[in-house]
N, C-alpha and C positions, 0 to 999 in steps of 0.2 A: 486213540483207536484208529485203526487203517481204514480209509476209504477205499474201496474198490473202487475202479476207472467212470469216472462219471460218462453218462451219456452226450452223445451232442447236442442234444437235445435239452438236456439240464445243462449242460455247459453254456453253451449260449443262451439261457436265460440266465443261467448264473455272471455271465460275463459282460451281459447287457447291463448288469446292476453296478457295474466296477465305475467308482466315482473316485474323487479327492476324500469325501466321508466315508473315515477308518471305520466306521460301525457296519459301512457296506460288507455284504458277503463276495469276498470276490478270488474265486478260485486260479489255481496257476493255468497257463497254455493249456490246454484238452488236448489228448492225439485227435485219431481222423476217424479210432473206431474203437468198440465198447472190448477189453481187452486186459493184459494185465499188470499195466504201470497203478505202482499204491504209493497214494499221494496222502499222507494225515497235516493238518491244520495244527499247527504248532501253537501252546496256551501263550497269550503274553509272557514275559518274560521277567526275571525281577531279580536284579541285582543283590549280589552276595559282597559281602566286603570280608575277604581273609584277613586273619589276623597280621598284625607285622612282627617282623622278625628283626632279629641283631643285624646290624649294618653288617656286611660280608658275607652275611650266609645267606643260603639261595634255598628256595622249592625246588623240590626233586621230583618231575615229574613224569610219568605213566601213562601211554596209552593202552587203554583197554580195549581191546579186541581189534580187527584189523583198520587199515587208514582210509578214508576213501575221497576224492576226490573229484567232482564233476565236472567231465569235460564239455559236455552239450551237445544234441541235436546232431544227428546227423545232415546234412542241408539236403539231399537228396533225396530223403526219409525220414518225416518227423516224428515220427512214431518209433522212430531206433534210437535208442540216446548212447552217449558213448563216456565209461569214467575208467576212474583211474583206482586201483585196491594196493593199498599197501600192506602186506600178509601179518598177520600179528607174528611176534618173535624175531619178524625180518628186523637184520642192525642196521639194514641204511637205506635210501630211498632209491638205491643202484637195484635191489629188488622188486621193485612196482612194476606191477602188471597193469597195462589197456585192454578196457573188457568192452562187450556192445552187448544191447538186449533189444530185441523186439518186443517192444509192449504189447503186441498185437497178439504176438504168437506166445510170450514167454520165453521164446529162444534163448538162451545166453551163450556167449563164447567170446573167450580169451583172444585177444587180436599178438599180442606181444607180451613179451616180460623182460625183467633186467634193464626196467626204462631209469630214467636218473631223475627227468624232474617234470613237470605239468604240462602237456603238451598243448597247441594252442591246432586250433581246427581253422579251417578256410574257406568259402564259402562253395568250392566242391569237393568239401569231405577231407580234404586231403591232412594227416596230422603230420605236424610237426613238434621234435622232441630230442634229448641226448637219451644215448645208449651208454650205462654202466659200462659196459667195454673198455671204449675209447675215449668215451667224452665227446666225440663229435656230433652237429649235427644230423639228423638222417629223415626223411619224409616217410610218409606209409600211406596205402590206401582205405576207405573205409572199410574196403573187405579183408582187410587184414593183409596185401600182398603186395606188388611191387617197392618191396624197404628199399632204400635205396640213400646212403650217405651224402650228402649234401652241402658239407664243410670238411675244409682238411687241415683245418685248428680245431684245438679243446675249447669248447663252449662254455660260456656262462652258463648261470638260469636266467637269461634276459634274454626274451628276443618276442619277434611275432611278426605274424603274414603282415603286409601292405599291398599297393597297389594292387588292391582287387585279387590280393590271394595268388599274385602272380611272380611276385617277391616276398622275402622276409628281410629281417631284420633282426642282429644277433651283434652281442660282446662279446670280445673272445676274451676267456679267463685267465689270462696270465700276463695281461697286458691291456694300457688304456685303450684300447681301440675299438671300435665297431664296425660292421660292415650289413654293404646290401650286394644281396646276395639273388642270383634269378632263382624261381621254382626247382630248375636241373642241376640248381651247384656254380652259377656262373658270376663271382664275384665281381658286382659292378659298380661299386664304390667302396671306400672305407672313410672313415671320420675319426678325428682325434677327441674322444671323447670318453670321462669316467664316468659311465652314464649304469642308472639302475632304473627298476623298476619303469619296464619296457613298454609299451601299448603303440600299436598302430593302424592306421585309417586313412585308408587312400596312401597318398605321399605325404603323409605326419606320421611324426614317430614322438608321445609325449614321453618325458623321461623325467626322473631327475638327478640334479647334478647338485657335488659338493659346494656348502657354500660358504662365503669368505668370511661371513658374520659368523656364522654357527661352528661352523667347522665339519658339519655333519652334512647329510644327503637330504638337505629341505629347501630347495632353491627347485622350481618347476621350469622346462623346459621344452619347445616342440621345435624339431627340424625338418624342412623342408627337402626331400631325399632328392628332387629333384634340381633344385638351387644349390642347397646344401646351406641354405640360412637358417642361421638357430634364433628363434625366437624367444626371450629370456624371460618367464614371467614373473620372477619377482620368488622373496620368499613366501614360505606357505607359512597362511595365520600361525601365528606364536605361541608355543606351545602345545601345538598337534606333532614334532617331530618330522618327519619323512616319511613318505607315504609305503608302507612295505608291499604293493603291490599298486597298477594303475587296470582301468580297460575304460576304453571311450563308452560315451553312453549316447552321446549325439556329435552331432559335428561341433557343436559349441560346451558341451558339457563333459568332465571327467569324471569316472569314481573311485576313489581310490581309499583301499583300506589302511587303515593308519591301528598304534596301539587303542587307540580311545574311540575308536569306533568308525562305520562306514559311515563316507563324506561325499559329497560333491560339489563338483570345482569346477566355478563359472572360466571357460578357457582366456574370454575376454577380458575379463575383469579381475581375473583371479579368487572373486569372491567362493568362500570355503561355508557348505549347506551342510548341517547331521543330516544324516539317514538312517544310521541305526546307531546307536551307541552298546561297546562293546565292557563290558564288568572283570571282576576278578574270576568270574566263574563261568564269560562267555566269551570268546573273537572269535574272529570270522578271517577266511586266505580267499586265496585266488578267485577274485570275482570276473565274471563276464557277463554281458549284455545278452539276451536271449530275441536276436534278428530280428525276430519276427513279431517280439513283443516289446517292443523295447522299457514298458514298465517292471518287468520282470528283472530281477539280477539273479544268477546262478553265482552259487558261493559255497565255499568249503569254510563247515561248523566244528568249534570246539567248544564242547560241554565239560566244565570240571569240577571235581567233586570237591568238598569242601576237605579242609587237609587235615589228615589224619598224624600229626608232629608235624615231620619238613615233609612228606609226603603228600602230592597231588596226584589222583588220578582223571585222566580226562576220555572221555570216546570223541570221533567225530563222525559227522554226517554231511550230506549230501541233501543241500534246498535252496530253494526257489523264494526269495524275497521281493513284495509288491511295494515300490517304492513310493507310490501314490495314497495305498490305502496301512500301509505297515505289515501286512500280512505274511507270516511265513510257512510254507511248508513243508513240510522233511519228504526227500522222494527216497522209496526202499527198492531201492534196482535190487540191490545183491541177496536176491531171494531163491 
């Protein structure tokens, strides 16, 4: 059932209860004012095991209804949040639209469309993302206006702000290479590197790189954009794979979603934490850290139905995961 926007009032006392004990009640971030962001309390969750199938043949699977993905918080304005709607029907992620809603007012409006892939925000609003177009680079403001291209190579889907939002950090898709790039487009380094699943923090950019044992992308890695030292951690526990998405969670901690569930990766040690574990009928994309809370992760949900022959259908959503108490909540922007 939907909650209407708690009080501040209820919220910090709700918030005051937020412990290590999962049994605590303990709500996502409040905005500033009583308004109309609708946040529901997700039931535990409970793993489904799909049947298996002949070696070769594969699930055919179905999104129902459109895609959405949450990009976070506007920094300027916490009470604006900003995601991402991929249209139902639409055949490729070249048609996703950047939308913003004032929770306060209900406002809603479309900032862009014909975006390509998740774009990453900066600590003044600023997004960054590829345009179906070209494939390049390009920045935007939170008010939807100065777009403005920003690479003049076809982009991976790897990249993100550093240095305090005043650089990014991007692979270009057609070659091993990477580059730092200033805020206006001013490419001020490059690196020889097959690097994925991107994350950066200050001058660390954590990545990971193919590795020699595996042969696959499970070797972790963080470079110093400023030295230009790569720091090699080792592979990642055996048996988790590659991590298909990263975002820092502290200066010492990563989290990175993998097929079997969200993890977290001691930076120092390498040691590999569950956070959520993901089922045949659950995983979770593009996670990020929520600033200003940092127990909260923002992550893009998939729910799938149980298969109907080779047929799977799934929806996704858009929530807020409390990594201390387990709690999730589904946030309903696109109302």
């Amino acid at each position: 059932m939907k909650q209407h926007i708690f009080s501040l009032f209820i919220a910090a006392i709700a918030l005051s209860s937020c412990t290590k004990d999962k049994d605590a009640f303990c709500p996502p971030p409040s905005k500033q004012c009583d308004s109309t962001l609708y946040a529901s309390l997700l039931p535990a969750d409970s793993c489904v095991v799909f049947p298996e199938i002949s070696f070769g043949i594969l699930y055919i699977y179905n999104r129902v209804g459109p895609g959405y993905a949450l990009i976070g918080k506007n920094p300027s304005n916490s009470d604006e949040w900003l995601f991402m709607i991929h249209p139902e029907g639409a055949s490729t992620n070249v048609d996703s639209e950047i939308w913003k809603i004032d929770t306060c007012s209900g406002r809603k409006e479309i900032l862009i469309d014909s975006v390509r892939s998740q774009p990453k925000i900066n600590k003044d609003g600023w997004l960054l993302f590829r345009l179906g177009s070209d494939g390049f680079m390009y920045k935007l403001s939170p008010d939807g206006d100065s777009l403005e291209a920003v690479s003049d190579l076809v982009a991976h889907d790897l990249f993100d702000w550093c240095l305090d939002g005043e650089s990014f950090f991007y692979r270009a898709r057609f070659k091993k290479m990477a580059y730092l790039v200033s805020i206006n487009g001013e490419v001020l380094d490059s690196f020889n590197l097959d690097c994925h699943a991107i994350t950066g923090r200050e001058n660390r950019i954590a990545m990971n790189l193919k590795s020699n044992i595996t042969g696959t992308y499970t070797r972790l890695a963080i470079l110093n954009v400023h030295t230009g030292d790569l720091i090699d951690m080792g592979e990642i526990e055996l048996g988790l794979g590659g991590p298909l998405a990263l975002a820092w969670e502290t200066d010492e901690s990563l989290i990175g979603v993998f097929v079997k569930g969200v993890y977290r990766i001691d930076v120092l040690t390498g040691d590999v934490e569950l956070v959520k574990e993901t089922c045949d009928n659950l995983s979770y994309y593009y996670p990020s850290v929520d600033s200003d809370n940092p127990d909260w992760l923002v992550l893009g949900r998939q729910d799938f139905i149980y298969p109907q022959s080779l047929h799977v259908d799934f929806t996704t959503s858009m929530v807020m995961l409390n990594t201390q108490t387990g709690e999730e909540w589904k946030l309903d922007l696109d109302q």
